[in-house]
C-alpha positions in Angstrom: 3.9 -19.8 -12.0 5.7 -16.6 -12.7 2.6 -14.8 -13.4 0.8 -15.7 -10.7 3.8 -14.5 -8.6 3.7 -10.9 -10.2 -0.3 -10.6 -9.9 0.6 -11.8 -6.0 3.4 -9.4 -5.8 1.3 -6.4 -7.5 -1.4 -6.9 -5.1 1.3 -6.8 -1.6 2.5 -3.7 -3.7 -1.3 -1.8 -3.9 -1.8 -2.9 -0.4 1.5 -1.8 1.1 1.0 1.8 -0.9 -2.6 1.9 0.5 -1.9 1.8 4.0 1.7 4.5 3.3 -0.9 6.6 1.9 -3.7 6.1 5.1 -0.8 6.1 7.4 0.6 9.6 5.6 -2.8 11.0 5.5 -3.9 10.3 9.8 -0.8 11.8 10.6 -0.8 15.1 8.8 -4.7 15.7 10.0 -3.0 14.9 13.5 -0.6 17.3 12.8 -3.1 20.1 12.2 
């Protein structure tokens, strides 16, 4: 159980940074 929690939590993890990064990324080309 407790690894299939961390691969679970890893994945929310990539996902979450994935989108902070797209997010990050859309609004400095707004920016400019």
């Amino acid at each position: 159980m407790g690894t299939a929690l961390f691969v679970a939590g890893g994945l929310i993890i990539m996902l979450g940074a994935a989108t902070g990064v797209y997010v990050i990324r859309r609004k400095t080309v707004k920016e400019r």
